[in-house]
Structure formats: C-alpha cells, structure tokens
N, CA, C, O and CB atoms as a CASP TS submission, in Angstrom:
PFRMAT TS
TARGET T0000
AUTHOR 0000-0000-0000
METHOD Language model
MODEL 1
PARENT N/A
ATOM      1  N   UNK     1       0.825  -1.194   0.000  1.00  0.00           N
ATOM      2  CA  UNK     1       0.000   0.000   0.000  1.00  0.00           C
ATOM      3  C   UNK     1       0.872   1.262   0.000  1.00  0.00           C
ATOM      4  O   UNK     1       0.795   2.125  -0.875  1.00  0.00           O
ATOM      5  CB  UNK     1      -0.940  -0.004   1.213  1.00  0.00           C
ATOM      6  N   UNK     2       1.818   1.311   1.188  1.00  0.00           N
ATOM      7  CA  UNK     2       2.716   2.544   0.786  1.00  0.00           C
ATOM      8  C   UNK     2       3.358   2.790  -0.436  1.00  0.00           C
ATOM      9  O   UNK     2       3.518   3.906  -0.930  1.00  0.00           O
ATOM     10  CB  UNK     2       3.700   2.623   1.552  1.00  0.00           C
ATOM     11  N   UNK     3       3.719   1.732  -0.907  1.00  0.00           N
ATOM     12  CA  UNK     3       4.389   1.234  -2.257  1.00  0.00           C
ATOM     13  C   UNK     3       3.572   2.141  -3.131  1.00  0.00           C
ATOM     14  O   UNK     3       4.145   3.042  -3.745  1.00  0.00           O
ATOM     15  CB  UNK     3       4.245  -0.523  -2.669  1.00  0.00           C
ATOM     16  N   UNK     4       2.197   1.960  -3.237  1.00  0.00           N
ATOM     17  CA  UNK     4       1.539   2.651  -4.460  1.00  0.00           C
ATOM     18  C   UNK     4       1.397   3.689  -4.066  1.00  0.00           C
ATOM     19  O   UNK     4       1.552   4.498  -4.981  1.00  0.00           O
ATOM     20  CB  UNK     4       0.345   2.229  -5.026  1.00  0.00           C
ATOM     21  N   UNK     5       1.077   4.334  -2.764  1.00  0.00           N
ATOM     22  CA  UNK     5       1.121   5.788  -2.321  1.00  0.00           C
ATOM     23  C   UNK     5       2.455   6.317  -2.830  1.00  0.00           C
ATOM     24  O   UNK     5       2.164   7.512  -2.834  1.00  0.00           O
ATOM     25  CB  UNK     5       0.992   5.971  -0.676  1.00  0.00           C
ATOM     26  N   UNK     6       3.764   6.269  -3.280  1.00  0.00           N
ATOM     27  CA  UNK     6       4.643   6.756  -3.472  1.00  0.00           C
ATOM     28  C   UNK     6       4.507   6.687  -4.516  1.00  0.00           C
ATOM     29  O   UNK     6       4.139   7.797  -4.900  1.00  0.00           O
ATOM     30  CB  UNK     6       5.519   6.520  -3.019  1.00  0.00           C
ATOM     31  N   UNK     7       4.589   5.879  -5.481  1.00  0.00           N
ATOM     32  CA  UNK     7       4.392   5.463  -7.126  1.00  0.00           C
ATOM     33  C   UNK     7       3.463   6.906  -7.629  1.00  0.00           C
ATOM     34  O   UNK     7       3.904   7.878  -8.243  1.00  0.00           O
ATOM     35  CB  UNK     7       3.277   3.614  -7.397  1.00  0.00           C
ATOM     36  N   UNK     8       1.892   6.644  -7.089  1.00  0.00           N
ATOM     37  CA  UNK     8       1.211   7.665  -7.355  1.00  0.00           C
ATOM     38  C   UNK     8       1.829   9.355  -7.074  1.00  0.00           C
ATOM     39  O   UNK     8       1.830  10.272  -7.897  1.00  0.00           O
ATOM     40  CB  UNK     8       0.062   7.315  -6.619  1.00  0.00           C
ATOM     41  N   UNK     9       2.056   9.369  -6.426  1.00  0.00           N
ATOM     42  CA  UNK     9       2.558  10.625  -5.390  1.00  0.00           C
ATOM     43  C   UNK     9       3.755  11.279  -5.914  1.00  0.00           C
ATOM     44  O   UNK     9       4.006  12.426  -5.544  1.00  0.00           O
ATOM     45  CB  UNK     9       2.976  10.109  -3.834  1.00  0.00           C
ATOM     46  N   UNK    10       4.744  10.491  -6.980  1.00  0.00           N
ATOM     47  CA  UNK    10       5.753  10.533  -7.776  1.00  0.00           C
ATOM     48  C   UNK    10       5.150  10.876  -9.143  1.00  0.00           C
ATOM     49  O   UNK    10       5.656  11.796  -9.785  1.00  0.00           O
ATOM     50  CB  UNK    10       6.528   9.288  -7.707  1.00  0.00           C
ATOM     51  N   UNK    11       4.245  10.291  -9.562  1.00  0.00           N
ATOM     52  CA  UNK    11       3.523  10.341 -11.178  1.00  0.00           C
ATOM     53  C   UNK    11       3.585  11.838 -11.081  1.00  0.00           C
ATOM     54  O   UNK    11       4.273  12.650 -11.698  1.00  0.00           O
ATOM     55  CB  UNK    11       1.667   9.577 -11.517  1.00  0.00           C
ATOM     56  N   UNK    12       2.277  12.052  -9.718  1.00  0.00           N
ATOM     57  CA  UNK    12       1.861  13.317  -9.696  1.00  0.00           C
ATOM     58  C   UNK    12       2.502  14.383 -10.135  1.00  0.00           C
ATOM     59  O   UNK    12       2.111  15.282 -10.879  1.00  0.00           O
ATOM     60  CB  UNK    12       1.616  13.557  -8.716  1.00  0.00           C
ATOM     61  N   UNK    13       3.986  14.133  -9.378  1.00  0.00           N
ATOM     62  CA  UNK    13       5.205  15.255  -9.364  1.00  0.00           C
ATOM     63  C   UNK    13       5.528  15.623 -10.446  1.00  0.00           C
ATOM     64  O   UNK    13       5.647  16.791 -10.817  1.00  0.00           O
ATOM     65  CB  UNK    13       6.433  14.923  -8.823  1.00  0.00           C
ATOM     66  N   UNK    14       5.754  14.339 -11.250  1.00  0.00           N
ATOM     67  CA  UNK    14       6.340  14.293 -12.901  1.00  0.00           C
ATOM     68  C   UNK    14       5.442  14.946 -13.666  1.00  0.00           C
ATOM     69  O   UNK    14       5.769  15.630 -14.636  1.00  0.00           O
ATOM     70  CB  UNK    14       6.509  12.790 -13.624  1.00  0.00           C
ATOM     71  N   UNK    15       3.977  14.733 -13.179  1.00  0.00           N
ATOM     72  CA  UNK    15       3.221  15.340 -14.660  1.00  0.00           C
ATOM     73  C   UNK    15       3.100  16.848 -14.559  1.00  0.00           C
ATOM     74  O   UNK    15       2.840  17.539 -15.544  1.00  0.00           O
ATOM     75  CB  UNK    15       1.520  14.722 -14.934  1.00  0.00           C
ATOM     76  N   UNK    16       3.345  17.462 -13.045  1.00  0.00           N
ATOM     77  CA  UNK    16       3.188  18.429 -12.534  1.00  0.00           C
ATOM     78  C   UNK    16       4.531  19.642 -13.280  1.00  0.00           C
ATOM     79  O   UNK    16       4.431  20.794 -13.703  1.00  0.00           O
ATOM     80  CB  UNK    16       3.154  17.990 -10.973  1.00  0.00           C
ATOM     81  N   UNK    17       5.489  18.870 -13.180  1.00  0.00           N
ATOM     82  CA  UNK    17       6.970  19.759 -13.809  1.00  0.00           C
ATOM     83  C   UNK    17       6.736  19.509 -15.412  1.00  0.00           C
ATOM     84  O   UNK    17       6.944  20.350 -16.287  1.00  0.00           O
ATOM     85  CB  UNK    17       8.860  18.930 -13.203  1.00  0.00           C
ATOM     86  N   UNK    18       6.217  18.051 -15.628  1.00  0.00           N
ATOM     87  CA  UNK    18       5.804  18.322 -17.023  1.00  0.00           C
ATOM     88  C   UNK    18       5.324  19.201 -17.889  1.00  0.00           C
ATOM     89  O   UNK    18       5.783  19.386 -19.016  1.00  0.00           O
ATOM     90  CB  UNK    18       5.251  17.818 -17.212  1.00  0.00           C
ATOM     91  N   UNK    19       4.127  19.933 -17.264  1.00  0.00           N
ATOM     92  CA  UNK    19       3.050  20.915 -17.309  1.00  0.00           C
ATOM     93  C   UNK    19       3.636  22.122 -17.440  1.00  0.00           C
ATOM     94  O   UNK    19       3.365  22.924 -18.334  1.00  0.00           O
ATOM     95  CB  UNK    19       2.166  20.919 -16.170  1.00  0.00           C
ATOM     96  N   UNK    20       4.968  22.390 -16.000  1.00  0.00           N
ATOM     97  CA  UNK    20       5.115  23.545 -16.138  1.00  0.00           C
ATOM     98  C   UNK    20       6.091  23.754 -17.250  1.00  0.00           C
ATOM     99  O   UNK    20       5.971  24.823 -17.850  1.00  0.00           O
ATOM    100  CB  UNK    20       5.401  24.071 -14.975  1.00  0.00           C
ATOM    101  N   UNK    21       7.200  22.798 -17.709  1.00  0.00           N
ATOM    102  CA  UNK    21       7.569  22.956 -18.575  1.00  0.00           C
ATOM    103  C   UNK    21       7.140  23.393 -20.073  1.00  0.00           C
ATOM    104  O   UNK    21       7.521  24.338 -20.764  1.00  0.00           O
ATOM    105  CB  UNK    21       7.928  22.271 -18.391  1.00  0.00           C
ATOM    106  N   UNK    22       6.038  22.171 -20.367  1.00  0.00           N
ATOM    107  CA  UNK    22       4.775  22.916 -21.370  1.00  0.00           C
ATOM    108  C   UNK    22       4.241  24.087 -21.659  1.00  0.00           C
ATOM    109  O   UNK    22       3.995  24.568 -22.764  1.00  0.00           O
ATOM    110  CB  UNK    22       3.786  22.606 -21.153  1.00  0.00           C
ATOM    111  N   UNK    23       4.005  24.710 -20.131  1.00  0.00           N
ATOM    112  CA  UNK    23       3.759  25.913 -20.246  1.00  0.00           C
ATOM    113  C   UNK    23       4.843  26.917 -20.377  1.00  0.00           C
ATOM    114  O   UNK    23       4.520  27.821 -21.148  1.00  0.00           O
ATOM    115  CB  UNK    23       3.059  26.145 -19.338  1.00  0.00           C
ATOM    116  N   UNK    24       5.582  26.995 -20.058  1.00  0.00           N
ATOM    117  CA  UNK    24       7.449  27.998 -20.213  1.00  0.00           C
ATOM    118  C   UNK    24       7.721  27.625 -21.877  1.00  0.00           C
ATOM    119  O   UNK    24       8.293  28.564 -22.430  1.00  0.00           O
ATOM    120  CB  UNK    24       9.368  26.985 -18.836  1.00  0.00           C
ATOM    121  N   UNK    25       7.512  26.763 -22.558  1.00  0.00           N
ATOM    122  CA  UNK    25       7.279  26.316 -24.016  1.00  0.00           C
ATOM    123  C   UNK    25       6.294  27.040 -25.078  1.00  0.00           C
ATOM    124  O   UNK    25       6.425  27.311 -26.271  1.00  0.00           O
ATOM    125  CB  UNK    25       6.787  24.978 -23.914  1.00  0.00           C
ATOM    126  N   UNK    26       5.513  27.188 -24.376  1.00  0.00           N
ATOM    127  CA  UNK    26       4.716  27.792 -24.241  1.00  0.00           C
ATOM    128  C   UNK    26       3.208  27.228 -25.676  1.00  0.00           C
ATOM    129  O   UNK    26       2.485  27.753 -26.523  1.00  0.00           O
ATOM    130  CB  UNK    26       5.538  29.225 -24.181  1.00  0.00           C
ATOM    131  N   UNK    27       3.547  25.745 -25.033  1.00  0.00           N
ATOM    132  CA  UNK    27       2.688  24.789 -25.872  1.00  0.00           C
ATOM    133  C   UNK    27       1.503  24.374 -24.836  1.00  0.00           C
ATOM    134  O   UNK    27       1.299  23.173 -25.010  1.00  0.00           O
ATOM    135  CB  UNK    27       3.620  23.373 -26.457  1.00  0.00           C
ATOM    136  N   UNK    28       0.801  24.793 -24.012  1.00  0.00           N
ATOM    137  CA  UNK    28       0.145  24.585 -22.942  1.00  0.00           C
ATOM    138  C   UNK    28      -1.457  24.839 -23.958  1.00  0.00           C
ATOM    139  O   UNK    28      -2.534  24.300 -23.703  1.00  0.00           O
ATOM    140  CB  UNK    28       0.675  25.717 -21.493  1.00  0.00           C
ATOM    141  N   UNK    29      -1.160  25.854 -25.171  1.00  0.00           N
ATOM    142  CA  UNK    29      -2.057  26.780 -25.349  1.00  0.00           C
ATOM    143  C   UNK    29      -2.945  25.661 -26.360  1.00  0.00           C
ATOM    144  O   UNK    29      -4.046  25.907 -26.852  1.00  0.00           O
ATOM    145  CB  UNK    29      -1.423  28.348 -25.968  1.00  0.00           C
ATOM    146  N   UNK    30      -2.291  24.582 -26.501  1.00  0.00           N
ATOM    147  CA  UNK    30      -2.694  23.752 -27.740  1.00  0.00           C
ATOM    148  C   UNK    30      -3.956  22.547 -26.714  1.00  0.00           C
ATOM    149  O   UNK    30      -4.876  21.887 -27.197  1.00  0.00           O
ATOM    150  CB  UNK    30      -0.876  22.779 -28.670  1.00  0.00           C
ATOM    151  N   UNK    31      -3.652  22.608 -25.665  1.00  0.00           N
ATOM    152  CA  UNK    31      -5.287  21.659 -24.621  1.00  0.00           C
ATOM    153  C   UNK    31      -6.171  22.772 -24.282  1.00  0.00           C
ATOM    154  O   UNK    31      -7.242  22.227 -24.013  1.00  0.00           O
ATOM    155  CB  UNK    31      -4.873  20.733 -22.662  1.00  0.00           C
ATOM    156  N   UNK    32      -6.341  24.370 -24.114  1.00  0.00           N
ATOM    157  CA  UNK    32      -7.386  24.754 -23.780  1.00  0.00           C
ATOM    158  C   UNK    32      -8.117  25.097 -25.123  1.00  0.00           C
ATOM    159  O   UNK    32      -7.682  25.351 -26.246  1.00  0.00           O
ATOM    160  CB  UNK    32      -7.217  25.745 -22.818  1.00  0.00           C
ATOM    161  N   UNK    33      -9.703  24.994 -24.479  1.00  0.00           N
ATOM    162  CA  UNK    33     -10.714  25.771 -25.607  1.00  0.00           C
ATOM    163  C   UNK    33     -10.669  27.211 -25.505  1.00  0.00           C
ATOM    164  O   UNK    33     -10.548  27.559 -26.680  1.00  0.00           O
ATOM    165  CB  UNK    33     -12.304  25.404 -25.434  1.00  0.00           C
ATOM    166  N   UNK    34     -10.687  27.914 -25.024  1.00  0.00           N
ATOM    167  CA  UNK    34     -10.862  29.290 -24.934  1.00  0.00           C
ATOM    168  C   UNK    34      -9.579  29.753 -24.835  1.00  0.00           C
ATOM    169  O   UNK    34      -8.639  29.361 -24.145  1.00  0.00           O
ATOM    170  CB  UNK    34     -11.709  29.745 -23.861  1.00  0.00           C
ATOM    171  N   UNK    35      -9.708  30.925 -25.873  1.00  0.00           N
ATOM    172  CA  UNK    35      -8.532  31.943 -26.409  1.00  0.00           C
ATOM    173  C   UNK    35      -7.942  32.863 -25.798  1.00  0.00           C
ATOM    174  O   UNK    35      -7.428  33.869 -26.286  1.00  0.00           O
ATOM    175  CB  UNK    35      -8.831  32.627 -27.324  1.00  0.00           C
ATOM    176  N   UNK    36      -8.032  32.357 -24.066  1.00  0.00           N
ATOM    177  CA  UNK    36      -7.478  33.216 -22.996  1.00  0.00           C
ATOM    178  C   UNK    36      -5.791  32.695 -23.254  1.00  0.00           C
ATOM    179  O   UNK    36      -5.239  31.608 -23.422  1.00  0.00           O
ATOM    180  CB  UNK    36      -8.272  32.851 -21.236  1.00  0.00           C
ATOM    181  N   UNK    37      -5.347  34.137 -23.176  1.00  0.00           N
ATOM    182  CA  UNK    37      -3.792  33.906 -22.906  1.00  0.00           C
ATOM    183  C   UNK    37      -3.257  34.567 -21.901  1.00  0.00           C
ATOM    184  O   UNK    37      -2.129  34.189 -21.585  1.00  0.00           O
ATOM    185  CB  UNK    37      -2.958  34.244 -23.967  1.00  0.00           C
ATOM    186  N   UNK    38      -3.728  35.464 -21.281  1.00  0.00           N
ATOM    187  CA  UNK    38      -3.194  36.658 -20.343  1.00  0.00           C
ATOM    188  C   UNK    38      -2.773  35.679 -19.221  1.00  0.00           C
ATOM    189  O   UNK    38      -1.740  35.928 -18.600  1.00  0.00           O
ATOM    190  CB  UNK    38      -4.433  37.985 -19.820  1.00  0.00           C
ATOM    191  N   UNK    39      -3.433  34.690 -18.950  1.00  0.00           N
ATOM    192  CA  UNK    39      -3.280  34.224 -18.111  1.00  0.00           C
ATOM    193  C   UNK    39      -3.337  32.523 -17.858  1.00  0.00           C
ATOM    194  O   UNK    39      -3.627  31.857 -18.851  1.00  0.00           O
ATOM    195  CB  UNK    39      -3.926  34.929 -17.605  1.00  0.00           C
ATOM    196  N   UNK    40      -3.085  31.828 -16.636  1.00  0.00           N
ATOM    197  CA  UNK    40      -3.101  30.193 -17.276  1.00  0.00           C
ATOM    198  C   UNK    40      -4.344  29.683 -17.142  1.00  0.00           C
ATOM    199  O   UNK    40      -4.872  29.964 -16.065  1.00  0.00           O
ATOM    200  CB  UNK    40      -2.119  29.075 -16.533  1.00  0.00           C
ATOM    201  N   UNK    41      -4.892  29.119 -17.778  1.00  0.00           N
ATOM    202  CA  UNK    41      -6.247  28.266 -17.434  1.00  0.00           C
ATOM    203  C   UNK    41      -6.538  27.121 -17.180  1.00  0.00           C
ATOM    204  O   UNK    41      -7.685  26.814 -16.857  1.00  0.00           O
ATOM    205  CB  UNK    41      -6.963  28.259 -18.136  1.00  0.00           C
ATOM    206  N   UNK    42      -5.435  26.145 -17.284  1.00  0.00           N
ATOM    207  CA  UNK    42      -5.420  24.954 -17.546  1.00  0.00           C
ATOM    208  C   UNK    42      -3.947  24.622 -16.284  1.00  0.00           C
ATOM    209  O   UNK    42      -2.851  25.180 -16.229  1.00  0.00           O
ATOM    210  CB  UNK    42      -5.280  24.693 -19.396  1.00  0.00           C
ATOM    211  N   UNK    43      -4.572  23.422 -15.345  1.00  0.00           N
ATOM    212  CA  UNK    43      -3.287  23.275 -13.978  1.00  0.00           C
ATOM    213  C   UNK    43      -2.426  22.457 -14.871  1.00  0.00           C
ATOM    214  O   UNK    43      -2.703  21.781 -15.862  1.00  0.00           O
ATOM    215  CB  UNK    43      -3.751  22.278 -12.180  1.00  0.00           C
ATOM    216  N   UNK    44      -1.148  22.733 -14.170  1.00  0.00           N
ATOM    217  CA  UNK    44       0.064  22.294 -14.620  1.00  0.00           C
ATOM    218  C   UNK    44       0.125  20.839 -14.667  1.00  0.00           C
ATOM    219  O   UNK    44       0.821  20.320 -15.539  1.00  0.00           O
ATOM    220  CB  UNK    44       1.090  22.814 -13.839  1.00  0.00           C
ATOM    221  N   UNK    45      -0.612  20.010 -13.715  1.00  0.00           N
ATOM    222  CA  UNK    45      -1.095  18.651 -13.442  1.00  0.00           C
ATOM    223  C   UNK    45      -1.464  17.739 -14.645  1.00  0.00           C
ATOM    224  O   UNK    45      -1.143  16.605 -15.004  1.00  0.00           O
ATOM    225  CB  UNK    45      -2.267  18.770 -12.603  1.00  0.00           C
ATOM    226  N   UNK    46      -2.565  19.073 -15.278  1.00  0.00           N
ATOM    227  CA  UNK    46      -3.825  18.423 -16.593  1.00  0.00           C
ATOM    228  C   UNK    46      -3.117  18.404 -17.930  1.00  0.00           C
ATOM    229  O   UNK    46      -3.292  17.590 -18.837  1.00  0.00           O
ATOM    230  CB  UNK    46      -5.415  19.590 -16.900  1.00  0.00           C
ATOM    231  N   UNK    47      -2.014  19.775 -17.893  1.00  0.00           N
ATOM    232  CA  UNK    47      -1.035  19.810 -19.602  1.00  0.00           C
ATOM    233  C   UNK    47       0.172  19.006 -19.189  1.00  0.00           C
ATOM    234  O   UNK    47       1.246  18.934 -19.788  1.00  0.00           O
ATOM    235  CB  UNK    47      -0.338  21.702 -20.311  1.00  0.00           C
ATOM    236  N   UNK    48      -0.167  18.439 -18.118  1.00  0.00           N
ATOM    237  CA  UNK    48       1.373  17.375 -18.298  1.00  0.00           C
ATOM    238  C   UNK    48       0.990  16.516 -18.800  1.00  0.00           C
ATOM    239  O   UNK    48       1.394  16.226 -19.927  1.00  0.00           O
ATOM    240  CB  UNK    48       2.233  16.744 -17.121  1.00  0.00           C
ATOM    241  N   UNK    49      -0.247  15.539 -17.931  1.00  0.00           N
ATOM    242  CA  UNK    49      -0.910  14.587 -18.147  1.00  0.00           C
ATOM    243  C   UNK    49      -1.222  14.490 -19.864  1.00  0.00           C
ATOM    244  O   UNK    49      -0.856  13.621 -20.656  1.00  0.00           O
ATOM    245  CB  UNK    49      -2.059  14.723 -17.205  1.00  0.00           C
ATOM    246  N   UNK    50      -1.985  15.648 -20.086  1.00  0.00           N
ATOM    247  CA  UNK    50      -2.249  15.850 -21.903  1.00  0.00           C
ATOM    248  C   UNK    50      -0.954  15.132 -22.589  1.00  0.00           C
ATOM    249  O   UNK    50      -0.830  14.008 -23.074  1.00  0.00           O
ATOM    250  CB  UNK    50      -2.259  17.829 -22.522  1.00  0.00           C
ATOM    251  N   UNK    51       0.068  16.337 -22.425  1.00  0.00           N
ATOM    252  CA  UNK    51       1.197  16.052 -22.993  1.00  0.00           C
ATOM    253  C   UNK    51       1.695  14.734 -23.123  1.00  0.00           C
ATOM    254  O   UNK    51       1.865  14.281 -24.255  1.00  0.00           O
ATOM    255  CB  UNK    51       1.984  16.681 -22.462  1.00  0.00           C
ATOM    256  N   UNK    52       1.972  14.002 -22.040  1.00  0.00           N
ATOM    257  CA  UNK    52       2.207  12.331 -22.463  1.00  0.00           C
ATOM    258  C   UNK    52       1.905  11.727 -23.690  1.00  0.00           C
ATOM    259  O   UNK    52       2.606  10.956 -24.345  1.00  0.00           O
ATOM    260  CB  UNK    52       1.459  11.467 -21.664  1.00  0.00           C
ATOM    261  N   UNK    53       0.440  12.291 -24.003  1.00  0.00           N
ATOM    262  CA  UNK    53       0.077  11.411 -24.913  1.00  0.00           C
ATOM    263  C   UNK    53      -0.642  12.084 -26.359  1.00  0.00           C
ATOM    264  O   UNK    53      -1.514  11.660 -27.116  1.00  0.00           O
ATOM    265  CB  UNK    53      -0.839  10.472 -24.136  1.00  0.00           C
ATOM    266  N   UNK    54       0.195  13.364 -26.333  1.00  0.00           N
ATOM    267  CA  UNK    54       0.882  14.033 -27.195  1.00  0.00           C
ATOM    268  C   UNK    54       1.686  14.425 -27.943  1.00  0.00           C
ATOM    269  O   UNK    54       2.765  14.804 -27.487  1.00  0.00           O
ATOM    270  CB  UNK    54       0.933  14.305 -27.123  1.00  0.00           C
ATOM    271  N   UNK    55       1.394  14.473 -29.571  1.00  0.00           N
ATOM    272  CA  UNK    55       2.744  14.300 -30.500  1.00  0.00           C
ATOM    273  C   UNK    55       2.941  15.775 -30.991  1.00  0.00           C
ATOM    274  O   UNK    55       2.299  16.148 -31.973  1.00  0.00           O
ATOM    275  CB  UNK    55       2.556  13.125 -31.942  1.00  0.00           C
ATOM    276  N   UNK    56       4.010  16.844 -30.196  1.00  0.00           N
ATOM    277  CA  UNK    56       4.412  18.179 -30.761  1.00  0.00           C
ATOM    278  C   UNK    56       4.742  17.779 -31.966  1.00  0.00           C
ATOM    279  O   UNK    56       4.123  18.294 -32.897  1.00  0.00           O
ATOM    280  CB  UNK    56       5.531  18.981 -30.081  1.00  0.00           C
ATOM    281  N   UNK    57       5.628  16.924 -32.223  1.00  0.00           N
ATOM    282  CA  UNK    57       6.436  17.444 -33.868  1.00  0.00           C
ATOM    283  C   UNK    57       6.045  17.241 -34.877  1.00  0.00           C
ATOM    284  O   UNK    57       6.746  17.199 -35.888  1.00  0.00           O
ATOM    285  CB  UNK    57       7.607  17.000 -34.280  1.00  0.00           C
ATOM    286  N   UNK    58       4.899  17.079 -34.838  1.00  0.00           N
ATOM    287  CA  UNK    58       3.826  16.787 -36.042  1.00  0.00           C
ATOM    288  C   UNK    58       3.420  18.371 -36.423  1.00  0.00           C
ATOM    289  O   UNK    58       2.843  18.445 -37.508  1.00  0.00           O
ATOM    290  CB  UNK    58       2.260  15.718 -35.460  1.00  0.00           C
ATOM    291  N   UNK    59       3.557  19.274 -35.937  1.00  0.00           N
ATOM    292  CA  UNK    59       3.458  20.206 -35.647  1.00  0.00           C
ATOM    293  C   UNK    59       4.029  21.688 -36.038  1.00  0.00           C
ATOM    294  O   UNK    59       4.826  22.129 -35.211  1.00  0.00           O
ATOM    295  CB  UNK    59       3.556  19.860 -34.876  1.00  0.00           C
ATOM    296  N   UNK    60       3.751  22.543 -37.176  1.00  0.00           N
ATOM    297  CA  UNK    60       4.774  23.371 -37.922  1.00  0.00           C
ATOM    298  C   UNK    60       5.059  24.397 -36.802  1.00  0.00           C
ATOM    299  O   UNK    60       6.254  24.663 -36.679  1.00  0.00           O
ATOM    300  CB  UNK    60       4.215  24.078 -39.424  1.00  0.00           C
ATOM    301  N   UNK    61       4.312  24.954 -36.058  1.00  0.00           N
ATOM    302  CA  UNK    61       4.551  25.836 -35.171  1.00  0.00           C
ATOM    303  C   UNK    61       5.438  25.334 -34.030  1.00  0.00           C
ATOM    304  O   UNK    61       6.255  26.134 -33.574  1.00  0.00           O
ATOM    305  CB  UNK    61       3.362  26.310 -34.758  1.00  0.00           C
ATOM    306  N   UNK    62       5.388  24.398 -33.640  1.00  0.00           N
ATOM    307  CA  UNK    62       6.403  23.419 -32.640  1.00  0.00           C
ATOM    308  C   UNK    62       7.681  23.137 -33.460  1.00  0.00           C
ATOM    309  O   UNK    62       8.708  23.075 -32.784  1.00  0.00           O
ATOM    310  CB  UNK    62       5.656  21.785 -32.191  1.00  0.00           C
ATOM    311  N   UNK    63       7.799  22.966 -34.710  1.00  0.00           N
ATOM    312  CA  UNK    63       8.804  23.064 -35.304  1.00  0.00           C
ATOM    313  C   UNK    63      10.255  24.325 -35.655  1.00  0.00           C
ATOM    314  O   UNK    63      11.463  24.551 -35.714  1.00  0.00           O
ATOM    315  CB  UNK    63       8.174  22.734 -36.108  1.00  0.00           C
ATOM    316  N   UNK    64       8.455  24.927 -35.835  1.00  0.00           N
ATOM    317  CA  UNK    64       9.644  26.587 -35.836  1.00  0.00           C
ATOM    318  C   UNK    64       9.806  27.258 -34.752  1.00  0.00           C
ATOM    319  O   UNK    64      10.457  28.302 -34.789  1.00  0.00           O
ATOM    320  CB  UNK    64       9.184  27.918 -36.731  1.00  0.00           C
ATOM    321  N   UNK    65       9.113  26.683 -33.285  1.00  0.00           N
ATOM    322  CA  UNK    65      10.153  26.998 -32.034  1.00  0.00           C
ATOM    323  C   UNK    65      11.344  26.109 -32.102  1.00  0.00           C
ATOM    324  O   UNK    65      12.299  26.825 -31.800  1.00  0.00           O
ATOM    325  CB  UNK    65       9.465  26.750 -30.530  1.00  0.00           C
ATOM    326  N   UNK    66      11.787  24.830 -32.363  1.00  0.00           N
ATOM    327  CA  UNK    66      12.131  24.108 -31.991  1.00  0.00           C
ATOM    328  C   UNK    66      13.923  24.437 -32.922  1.00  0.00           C
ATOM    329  O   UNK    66      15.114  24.226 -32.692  1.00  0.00           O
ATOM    330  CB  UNK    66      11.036  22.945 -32.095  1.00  0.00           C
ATOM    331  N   UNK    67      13.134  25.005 -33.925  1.00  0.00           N
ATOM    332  CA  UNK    67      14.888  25.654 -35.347  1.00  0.00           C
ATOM    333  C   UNK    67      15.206  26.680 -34.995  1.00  0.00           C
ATOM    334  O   UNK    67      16.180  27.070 -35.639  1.00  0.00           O
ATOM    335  CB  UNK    67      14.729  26.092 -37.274  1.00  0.00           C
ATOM    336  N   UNK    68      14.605  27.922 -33.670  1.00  0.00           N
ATOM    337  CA  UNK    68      14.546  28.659 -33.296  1.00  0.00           C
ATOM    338  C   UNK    68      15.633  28.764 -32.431  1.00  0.00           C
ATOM    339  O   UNK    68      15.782  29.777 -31.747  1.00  0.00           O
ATOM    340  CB  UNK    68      13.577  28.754 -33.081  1.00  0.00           C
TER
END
C-alpha cells in the first residue's frame, strides 16, 4: 500500500513539472478551448498529463520553435 502511495505521489510530481515545462514552451495553449492567454487556465497537473500522450512534432509551429 505505501508502495503505491509513493508510485502515485511521484507520477503526480512528474506530470506536474511536465506541465510547467509545457507551459514555459509555451505549448500549454494547444489543450485549452478558450482563447485566454493573459493568463493560465489549464493546472500544470492536466497539460502534463495531456502532454504524455501528445505528439508536438507533427506540428509546424512546434517546429519553428524548436529551429529557433
């Protein structure tokens, strides 16, 4: 049981720096619906999680940050 309390509790962390990374990338903007930018709308938790199972380089605008 502790075993999976840490496992989980670790995911969390990862998807959490994931997110914020996403967002400093500033590819966060590609999971919300609404065309708010001023500010974040979406937790760092939910665009990590997204991100996993997300393909940027399919992507021309992710590209031309990326030659940037």
């Amino acid at each position: 049981m502790t075993l999976l309390v840490l496992l989980t509790t670790l995911t969390a962390m990862v998807f959490i720096l994931l997110g914020k990374v996403v967002e400093l990338a500033g590819l966060a903007y590609r999971f919300q619906s609404s065309s708010i930018r001023k500010r974040r709308v979406l937790s760092h938790f939910f665009s990590g999680q997204k991100s996993t199972f997300y393909e940027f380089k399919n992507h021309p605008q992710t590209m031309a940050r990326m030659n940037s």
